[in-house]
C-alpha positions in Angstrom: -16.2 4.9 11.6 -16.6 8.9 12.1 -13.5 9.3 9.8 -14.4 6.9 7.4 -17.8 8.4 6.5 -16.3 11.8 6.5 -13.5 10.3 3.9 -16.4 9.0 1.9 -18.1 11.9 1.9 -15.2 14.4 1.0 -14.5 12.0 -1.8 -18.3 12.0 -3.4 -18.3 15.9 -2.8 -14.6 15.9 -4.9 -16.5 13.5 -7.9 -19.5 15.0 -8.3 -17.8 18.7 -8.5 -14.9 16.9 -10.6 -18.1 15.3 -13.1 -19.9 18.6 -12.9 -16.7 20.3 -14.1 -15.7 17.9 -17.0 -19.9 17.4 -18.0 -20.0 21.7 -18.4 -16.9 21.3 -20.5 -17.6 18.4 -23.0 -21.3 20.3 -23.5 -19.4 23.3 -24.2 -16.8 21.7 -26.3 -18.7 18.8 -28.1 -15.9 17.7 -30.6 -13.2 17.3 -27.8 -13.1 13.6 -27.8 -9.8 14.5 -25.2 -12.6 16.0 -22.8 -15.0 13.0 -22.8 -11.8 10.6 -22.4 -11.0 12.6 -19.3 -14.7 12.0 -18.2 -15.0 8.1 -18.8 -11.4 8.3 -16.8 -13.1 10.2 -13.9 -15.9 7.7 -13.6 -13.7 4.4 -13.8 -11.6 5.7 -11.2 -14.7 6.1 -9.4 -16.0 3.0 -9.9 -18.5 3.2 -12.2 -18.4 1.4 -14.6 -21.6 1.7 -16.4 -20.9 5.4 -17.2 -17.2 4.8 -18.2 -18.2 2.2 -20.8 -20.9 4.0 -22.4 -18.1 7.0 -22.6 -15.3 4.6 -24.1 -18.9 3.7 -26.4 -19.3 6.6 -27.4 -15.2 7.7 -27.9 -15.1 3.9 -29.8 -17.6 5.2 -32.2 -16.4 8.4 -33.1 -12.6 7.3 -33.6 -13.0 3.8 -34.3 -9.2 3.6 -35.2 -7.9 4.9 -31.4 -7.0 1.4 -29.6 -6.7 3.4 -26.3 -10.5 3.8 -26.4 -10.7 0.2 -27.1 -8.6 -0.7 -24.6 -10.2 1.6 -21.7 -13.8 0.2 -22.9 -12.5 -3.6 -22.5 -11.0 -2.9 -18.9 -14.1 -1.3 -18.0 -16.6 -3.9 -19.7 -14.1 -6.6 -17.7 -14.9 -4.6 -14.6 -18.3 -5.1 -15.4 -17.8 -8.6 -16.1 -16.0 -9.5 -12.4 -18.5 -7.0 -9.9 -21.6 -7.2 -11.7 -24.5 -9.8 -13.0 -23.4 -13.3 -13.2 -26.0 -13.8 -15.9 -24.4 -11.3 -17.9 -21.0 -12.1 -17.3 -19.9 -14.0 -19.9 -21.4 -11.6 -22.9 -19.2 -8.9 -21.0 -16.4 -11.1 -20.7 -16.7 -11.6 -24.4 -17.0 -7.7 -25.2 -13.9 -7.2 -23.4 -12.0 -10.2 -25.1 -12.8 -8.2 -28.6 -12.0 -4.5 -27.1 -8.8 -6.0 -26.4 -8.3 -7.7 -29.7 -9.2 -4.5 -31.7 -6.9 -2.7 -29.4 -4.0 -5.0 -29.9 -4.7 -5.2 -33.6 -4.7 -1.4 -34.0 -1.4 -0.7 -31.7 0.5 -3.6 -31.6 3.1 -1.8 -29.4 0.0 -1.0 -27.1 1.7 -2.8 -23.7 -1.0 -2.1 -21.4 -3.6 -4.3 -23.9 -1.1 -7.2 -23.3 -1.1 -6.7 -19.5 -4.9 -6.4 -19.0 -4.7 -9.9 -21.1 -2.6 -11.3 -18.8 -5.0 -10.6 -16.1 -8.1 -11.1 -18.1 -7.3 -14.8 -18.6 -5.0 -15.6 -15.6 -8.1 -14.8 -13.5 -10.9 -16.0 -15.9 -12.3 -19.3 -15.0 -12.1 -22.1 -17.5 -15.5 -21.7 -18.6 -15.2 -18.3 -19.1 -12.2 -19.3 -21.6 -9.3 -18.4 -18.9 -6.0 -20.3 -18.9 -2.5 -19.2 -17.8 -1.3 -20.7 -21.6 -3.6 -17.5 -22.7 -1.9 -15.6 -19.9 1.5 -16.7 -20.9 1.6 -15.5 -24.6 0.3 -12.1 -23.5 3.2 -12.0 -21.0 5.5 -13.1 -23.7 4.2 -10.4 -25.7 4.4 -8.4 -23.1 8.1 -8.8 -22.8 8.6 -8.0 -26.2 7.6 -4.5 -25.6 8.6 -4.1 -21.8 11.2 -6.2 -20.8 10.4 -5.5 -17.4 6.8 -5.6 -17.6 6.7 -8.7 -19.1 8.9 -10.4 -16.3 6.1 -8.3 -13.9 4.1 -10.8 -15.4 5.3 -13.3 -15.7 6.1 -13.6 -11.8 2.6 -12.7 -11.2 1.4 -15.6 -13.5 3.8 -17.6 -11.9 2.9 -16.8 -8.5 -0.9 -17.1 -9.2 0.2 -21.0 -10.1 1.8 -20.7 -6.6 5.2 -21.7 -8.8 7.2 -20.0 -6.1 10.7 -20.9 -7.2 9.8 -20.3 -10.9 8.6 -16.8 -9.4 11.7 -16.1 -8.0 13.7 -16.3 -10.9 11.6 -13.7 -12.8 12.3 -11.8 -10.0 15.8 -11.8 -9.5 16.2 -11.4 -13.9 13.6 -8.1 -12.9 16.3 -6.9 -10.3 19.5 -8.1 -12.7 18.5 -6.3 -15.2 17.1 -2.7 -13.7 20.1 -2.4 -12.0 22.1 -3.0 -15.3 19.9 -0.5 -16.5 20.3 2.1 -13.9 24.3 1.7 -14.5 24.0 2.1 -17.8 22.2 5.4 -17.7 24.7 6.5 -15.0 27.6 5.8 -17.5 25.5 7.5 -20.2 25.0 10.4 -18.0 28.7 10.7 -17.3 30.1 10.3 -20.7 27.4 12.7 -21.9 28.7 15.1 -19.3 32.1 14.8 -20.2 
């Protein structure tokens, strides 16, 4: 327990010297949307959420045209969504949904929207407007863009339906193809060399 509390604590110490740090620096430099990014980042890998979204907010608003803003706002609103309220769940769920869309819409090629889809609505209830049908076009999508990615997720989705042999298949197409991949690049490399 001893190590544990002294982990915790060496990691607060780090953030709050790390958000100190990037606070100082987007005061200083007020138009440097890169340096608020880097703060909304700090404070979702930390955890909190509530901070991170009304960074992404604020990033949204001043570049409405930047999907990646969109997209961190929607994971972080989703975050929201699953560890907070209940009773405010499905109007975060909601926000996120449309972060996502207006990400997608302004980056099409935007592959991490498509994954964060594929999880949004794999592990959505119902109610909530979930479905793995949802999850599967955003996987197919997702393949589109990343071949391997999108066969990431579609095992995942697959496995989530406890589809096992289904699953496995994705999984051995994943392995097929990397290692096609890798020889490929090795035959580049050599003929490239030569």
């Amino acid at each position: 327990v001893t190590a544990l509390t002294v982990a915790q604590s060496d990691s607060e110490k780090k953030f709050i010297s790390l958000e100190s740090n990037y606070l100082r620096y987007a005061e200083q430099f007020p138009s440097d949307l890169n340096s608020l990014e880097v703060l909304g980042n700090l404070y979702g890998s930390y955890g909190k959420w509530e901070k991170a979204s009304e960074i992404y907010s604020q990033l949204k608003q001043r570049d409405p045209y930047n999907a990646n803003y969109h997209f961190k706002y929607g994971g972080v609103v989703g975050m929201m969504a699953r560890e907070g309220s209940k009773f405010k769940a499905l109007s975060r769920v909601n926000e996120a949904k449309k972060a996502f869309t207006k990400a997608e819409t302004l980056d099409p090629k935007h592959w991490q929207v498509q994954w964060a889809q594929v999880e949004l609505y794999a592990q959505l209830p119902a109610i909530l407007g979930g479905s793995y049908e949802k999850a599967w076009v955003h996987a197919e999508r997702l393949e589109q863009l990343s071949k391997i990615n999108g066969y990431f997720a579609k095992a995942y989705l697959l496995d989530l339906q406890q589809s096992t042999e289904n699953s496995k298949i994705y999984t051995i197409t994943l392995s097929s193809d990397m290692t096609k991949n890798i020889s490929k690049e090795k035959l580049d490399n050599k003929i490239s060399v030569s």
